[in-house]
C-alpha positions as CSV (number, residue, x, y, z in Angstrom):
1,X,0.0,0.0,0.0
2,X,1.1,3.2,-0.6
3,X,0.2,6.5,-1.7
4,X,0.6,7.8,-5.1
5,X,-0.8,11.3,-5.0
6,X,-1.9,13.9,-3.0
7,X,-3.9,17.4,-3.8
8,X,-4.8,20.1,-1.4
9,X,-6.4,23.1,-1.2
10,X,-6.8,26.4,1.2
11,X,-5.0,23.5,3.5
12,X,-3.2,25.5,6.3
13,X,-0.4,27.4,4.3
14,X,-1.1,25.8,1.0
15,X,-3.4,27.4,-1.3
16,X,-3.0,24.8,-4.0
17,X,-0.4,21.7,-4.3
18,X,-0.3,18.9,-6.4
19,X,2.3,16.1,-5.8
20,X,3.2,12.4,-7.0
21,X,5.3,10.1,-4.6
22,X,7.4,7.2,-5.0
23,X,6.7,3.8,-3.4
24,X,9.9,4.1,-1.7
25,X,11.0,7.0,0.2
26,X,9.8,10.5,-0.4
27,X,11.7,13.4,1.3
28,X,10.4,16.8,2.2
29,X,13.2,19.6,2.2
30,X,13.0,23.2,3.4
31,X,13.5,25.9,5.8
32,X,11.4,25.6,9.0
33,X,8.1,26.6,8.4
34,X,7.8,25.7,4.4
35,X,5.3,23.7,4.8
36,X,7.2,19.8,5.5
37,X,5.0,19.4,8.5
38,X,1.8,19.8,6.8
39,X,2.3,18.0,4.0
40,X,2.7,14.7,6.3
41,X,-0.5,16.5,8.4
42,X,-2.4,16.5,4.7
43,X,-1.2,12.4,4.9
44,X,-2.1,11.7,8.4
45,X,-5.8,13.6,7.8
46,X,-6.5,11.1,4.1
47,X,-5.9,8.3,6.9
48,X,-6.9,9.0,10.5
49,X,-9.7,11.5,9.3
50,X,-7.9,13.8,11.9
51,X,-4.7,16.4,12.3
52,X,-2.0,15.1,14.0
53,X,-1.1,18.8,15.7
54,X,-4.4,20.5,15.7
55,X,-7.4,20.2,17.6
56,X,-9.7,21.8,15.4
57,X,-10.7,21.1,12.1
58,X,-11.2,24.4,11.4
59,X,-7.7,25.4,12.1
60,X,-6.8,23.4,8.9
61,X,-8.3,26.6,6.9
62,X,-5.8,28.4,5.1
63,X,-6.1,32.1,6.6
64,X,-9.0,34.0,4.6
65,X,-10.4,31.1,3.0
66,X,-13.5,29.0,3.8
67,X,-12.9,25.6,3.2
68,X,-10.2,23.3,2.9
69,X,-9.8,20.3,0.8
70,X,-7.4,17.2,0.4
71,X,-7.8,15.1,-2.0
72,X,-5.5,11.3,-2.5
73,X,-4.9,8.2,-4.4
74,X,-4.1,5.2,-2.7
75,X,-2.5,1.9,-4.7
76,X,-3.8,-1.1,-2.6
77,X,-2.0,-4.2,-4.3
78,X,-2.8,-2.8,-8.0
79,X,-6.2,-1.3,-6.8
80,X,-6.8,2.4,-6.6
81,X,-8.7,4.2,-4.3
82,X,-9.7,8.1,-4.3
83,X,-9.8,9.7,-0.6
84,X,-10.9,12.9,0.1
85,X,-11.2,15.0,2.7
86,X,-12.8,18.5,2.8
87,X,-14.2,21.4,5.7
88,X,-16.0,24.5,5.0
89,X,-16.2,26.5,7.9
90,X,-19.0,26.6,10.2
91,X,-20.0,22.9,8.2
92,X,-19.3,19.2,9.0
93,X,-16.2,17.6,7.6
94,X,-16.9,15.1,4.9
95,X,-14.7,12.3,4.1
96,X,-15.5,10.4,0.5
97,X,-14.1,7.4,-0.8
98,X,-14.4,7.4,-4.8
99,X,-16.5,10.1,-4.7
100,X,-18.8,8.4,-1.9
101,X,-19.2,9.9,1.4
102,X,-19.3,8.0,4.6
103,X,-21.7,8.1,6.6
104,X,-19.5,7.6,10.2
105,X,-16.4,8.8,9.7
106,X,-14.8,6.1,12.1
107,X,-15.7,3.0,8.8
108,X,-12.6,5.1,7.3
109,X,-10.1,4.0,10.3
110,X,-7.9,1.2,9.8
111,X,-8.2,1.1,5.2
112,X,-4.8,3.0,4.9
113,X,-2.9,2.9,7.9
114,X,-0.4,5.2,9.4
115,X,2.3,5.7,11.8
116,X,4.1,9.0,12.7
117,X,7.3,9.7,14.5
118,X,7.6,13.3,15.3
119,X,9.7,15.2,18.1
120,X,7.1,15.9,20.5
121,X,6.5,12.2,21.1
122,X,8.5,12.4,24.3
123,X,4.8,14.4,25.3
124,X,3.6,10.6,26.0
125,X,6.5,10.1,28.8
126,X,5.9,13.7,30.3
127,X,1.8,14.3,30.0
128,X,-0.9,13.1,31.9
129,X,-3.0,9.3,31.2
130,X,-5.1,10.9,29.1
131,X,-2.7,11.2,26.3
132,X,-1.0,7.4,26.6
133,X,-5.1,6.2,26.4
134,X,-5.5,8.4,23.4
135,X,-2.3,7.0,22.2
136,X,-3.2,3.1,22.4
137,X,-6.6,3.6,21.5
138,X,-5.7,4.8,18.4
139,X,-3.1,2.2,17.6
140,X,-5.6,-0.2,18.4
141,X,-8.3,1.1,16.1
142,X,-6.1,0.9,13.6
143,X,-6.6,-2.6,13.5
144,X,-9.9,-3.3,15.1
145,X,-12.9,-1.8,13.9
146,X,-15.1,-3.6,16.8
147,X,-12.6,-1.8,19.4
148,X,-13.4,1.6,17.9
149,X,-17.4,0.5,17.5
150,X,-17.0,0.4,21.1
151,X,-15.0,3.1,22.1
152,X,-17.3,5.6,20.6
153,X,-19.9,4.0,22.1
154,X,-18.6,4.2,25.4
155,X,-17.7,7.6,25.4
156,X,-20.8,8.3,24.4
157,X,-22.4,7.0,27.0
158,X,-19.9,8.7,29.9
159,X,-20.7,11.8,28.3
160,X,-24.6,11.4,28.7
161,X,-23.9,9.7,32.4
162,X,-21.5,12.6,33.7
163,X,-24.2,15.1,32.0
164,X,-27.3,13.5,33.9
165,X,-24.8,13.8,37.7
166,X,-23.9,17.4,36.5
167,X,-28.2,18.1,36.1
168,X,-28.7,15.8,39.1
169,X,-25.7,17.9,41.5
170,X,-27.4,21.3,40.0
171,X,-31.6,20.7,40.2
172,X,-30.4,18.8,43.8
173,X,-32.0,15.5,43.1
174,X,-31.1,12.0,42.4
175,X,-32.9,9.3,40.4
176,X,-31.4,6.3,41.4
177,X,-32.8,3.9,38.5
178,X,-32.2,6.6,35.5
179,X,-28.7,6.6,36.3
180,X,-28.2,2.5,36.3
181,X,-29.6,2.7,33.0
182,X,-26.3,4.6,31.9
183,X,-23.9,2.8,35.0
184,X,-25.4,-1.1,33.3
185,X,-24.1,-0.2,29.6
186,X,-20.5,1.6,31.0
187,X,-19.8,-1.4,33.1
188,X,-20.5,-3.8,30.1
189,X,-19.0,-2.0,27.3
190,X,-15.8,-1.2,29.6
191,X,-15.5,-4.6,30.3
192,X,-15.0,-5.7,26.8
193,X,-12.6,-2.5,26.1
194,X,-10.5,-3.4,28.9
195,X,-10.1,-7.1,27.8
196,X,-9.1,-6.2,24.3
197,X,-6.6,-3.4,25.9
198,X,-5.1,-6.0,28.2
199,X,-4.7,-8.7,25.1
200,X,-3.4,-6.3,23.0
201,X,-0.5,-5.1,25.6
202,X,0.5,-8.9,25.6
203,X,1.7,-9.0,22.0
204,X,2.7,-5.4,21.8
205,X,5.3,-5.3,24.8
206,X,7.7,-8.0,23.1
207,X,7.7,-5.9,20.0
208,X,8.7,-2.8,21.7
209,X,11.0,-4.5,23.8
210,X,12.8,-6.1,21.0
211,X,13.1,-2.7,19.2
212,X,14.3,-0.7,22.5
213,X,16.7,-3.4,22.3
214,X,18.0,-2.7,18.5
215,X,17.6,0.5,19.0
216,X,20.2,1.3,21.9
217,X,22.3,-2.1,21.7
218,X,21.6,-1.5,25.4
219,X,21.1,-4.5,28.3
220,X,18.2,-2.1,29.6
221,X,15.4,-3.7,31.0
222,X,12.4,-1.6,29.4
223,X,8.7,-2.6,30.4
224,X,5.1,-0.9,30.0
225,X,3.0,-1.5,32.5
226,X,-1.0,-1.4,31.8
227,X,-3.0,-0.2,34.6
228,X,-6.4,-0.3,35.2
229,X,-9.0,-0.4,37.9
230,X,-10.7,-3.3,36.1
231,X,-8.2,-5.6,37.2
232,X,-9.9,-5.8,40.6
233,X,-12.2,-8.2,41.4
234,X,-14.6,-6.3,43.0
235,X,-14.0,-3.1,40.4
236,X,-18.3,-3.4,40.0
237,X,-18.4,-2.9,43.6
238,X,-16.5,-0.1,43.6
239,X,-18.2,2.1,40.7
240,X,-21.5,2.2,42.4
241,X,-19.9,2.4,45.8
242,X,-18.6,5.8,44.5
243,X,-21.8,7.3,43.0
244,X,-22.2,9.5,45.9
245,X,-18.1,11.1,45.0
246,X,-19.6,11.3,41.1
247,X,-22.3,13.1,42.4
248,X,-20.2,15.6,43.9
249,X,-17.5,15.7,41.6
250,X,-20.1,15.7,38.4
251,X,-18.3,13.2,36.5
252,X,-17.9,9.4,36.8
253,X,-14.5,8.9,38.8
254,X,-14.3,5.0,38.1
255,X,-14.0,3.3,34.5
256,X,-11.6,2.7,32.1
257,X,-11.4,5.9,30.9
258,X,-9.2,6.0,34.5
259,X,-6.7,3.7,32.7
260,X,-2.9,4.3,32.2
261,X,0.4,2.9,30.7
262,X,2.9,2.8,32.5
263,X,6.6,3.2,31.2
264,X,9.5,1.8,33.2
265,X,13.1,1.4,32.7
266,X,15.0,-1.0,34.7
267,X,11.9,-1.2,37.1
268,X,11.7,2.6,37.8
269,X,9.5,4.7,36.5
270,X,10.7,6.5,33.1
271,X,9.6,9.8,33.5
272,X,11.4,10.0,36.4
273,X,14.7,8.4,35.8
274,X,14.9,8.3,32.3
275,X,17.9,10.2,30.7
276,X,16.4,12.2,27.4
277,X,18.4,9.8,24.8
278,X,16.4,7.0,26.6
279,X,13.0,9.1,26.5
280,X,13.7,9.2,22.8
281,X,14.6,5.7,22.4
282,X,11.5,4.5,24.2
283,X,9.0,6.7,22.1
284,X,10.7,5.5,18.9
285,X,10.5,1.6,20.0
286,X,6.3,2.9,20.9
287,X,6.3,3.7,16.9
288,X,8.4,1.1,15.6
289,X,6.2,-1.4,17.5
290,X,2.6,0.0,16.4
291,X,4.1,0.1,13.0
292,X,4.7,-4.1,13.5
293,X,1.6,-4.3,15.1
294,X,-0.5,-3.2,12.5
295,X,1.7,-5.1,9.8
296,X,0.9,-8.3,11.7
297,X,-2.2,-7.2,11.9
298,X,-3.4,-5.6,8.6
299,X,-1.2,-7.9,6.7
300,X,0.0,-4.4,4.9
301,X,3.0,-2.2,6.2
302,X,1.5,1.2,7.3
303,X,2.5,4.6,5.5
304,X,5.4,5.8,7.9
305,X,5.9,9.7,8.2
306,X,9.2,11.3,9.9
307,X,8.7,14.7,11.1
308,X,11.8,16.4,11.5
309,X,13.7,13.4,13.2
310,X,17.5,14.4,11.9
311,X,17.6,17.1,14.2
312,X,16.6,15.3,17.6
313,X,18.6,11.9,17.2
314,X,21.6,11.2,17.8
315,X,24.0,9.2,15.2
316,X,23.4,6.0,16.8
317,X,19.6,6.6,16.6
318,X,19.7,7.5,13.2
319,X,22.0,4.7,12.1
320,X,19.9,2.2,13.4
321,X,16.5,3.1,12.0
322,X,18.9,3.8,8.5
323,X,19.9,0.2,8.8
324,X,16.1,-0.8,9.2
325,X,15.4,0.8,5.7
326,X,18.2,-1.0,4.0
327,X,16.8,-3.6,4.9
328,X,13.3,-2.8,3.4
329,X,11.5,-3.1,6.6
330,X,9.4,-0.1,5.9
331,X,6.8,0.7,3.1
332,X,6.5,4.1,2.1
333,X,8.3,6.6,3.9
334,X,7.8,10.6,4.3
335,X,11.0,12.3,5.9
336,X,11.1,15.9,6.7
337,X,14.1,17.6,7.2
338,X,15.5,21.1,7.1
339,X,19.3,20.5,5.3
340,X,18.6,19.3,2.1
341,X,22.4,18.6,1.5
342,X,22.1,16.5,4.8
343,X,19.3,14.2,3.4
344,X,20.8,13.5,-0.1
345,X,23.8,12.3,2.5
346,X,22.3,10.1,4.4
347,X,20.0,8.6,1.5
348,X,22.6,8.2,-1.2
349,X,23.4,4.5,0.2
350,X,19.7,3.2,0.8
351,X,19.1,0.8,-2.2
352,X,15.3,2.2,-1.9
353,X,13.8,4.6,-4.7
354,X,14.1,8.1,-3.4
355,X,12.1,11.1,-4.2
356,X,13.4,14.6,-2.5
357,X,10.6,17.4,-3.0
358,X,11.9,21.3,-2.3
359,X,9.3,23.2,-0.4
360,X,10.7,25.9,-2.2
361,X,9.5,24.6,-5.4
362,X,6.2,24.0,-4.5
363,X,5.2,27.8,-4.5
């Protein structure tokens, strides 16, 4: 799989580009802010649906304009498949596939996969649970639609539950059997999210592990830890023991939306004793591993974008995921950098087709 072409308009600072890519490795050159990083954003929206960097949609709207649109062709094994993605503001974004638009954006997850490496990754070391949850529930949608199906589903439903204690905690009532209406379906559809977190973690570690390994030719013991209140045997118990805290707090405090990952090096906690060259290692072995586990799972290798990488890694770092490309491990590749003369360098020995775009040209 891979992507041949890509088309965008009003898109951030692009008011119109048209590109073709190689199967191989594609490189984006330029000064800082040219545009590299939104050209992989363009890629990351024709197959998450989503920016990688911004919140909003509507901040994808080149100043002054009023829509945006991105437009790709994907070569599946021969087959070819139109993607396109477009916002006008104040509307809904619309995502079609050869010309047809879905009707839940969320039947588009998991067709084209990808994985990006990018420099704030070490965020997932140094910010809250909420952005390792975010993290490995998107990995894992990636490769099971059911898992999404219930993810949105369940946030749904903690969103209508932590509305109804928020009215109850306000109007100062409580109706006890309207809120086990809501508590019954959380407690179900969390159960069946936790189980496919906690089988997923089982095949995942070993990968990561083995590419921490590669990565550092280090004797490091590197673990991830999944954590969840669900692993208690009396976690049902528990939820409706603290209905009277969720009434005061408006929000349900118990769930799986409480779950973290835990990242340890040699049994300690890695945010805490982790050098920065380890930090990076571990966030990189994260990637390299989602990128395996959605090979093994897909039975495709996911487009893999580099954001700016050259700059944060050091030369055994960059060495080792150089010797991975030799070797053909990856699919298509997108690589930003900022020293055109420093890319042809490094690429002039891969064996792989190599495309290098200017930014510069592209005005």
């Amino acid at each position: 799989m891979y992507l041949e072409k890509i088309n965008l308009l009003n898109f951030k600072n692009y008011e119109e580009l048209s590109l073709s890519f190689c199967p191989a490795i594609n490189c984006i050159v330029g000064h800082n802010g040219s545009g590299k990083t939104t050209l992989l954003d363009a890629i990351h929206y024709l197959s998450l649906t989503k920016s990688a960097f911004s919140i909003l949609d509507s901040q994808s709207i080149k100043h002054e304009s009023d829509f945006f649109l991105i437009d790709g062709k994907f070569n599946v094994e021969g087959k070819h498949y139109q993607i396109t993605c477009s916002l006008k503001a104040g509307g809904r974004k619309v995502v079609m596939s050869d010309k047809k638009a879905y009707d839940r954006l969320s039947e588009h997850i998991g067709r084209f996969p990808v994985v990006m490496i990018a420099p704030d990754d070490t965020d997932l070391i140094r910010d809250g649970s909420d952005l390792r949850r975010k993290f490995f529930d998107g990995m894992i949608s990636q490769i099971d639609a059911s898992y999404l199906a219930n993810l949105l589903q369940y946030n749904l439903i903690l969103k209508q539950r932590n509305g109804l204690l928020k009215q109850f905690f306000e109007r100062n009532y409580f109706d006890k059997e309207l809120l086990e209406t809501y508590s019954v379906q959380l407690l179900a559809i969390g159960k069946v999210l936790h189980e496919k977190r906690k089988d997923f973690i089982k095949t995942y570690v070993p990968m990561f592990q083995k590419h921490y390994q590669q990565l550092t030719d280090s004797r490091e013991e590197v673990d991830l830890v999944y954590e969840s209140e669900l692993f208690e045997e009396d976690f049902e118990y528990e939820f409706y023991f603290a209905t009277k805290r969720d009434l005061q707090a408006q929000r349900t405090t118990k769930g799986i939306h409480k779950d973290d990952f835990i990242f340890e090096i040699n049994r300690f906690e890695l945010r805490k004793f982790g050098s920065q060259g380890q930090q990076k290692s571990f966030v990189i072995a994260l990637k390299l591993a989602q990128f395996d586990s959605i090979q093994q799972n897909k039975n495709c290798k996911p487009i893999l974008l580099l954001d700016d990488i050259f700059d944060k890694l050091d030369e055994l770092r960059i060495n080792k995921l150089l010797e991975m490309m030799a070797k053909g491990t990856f699919g298509q590749l997108f690589v930003t950098d900022a020293r055109p003369e420093r890319t042809r360098k490094i690429f002039e020995h891969i064996p792989s087709e190599t495309c290098i775009f200017q930014t510069e040209d592209f005005k």
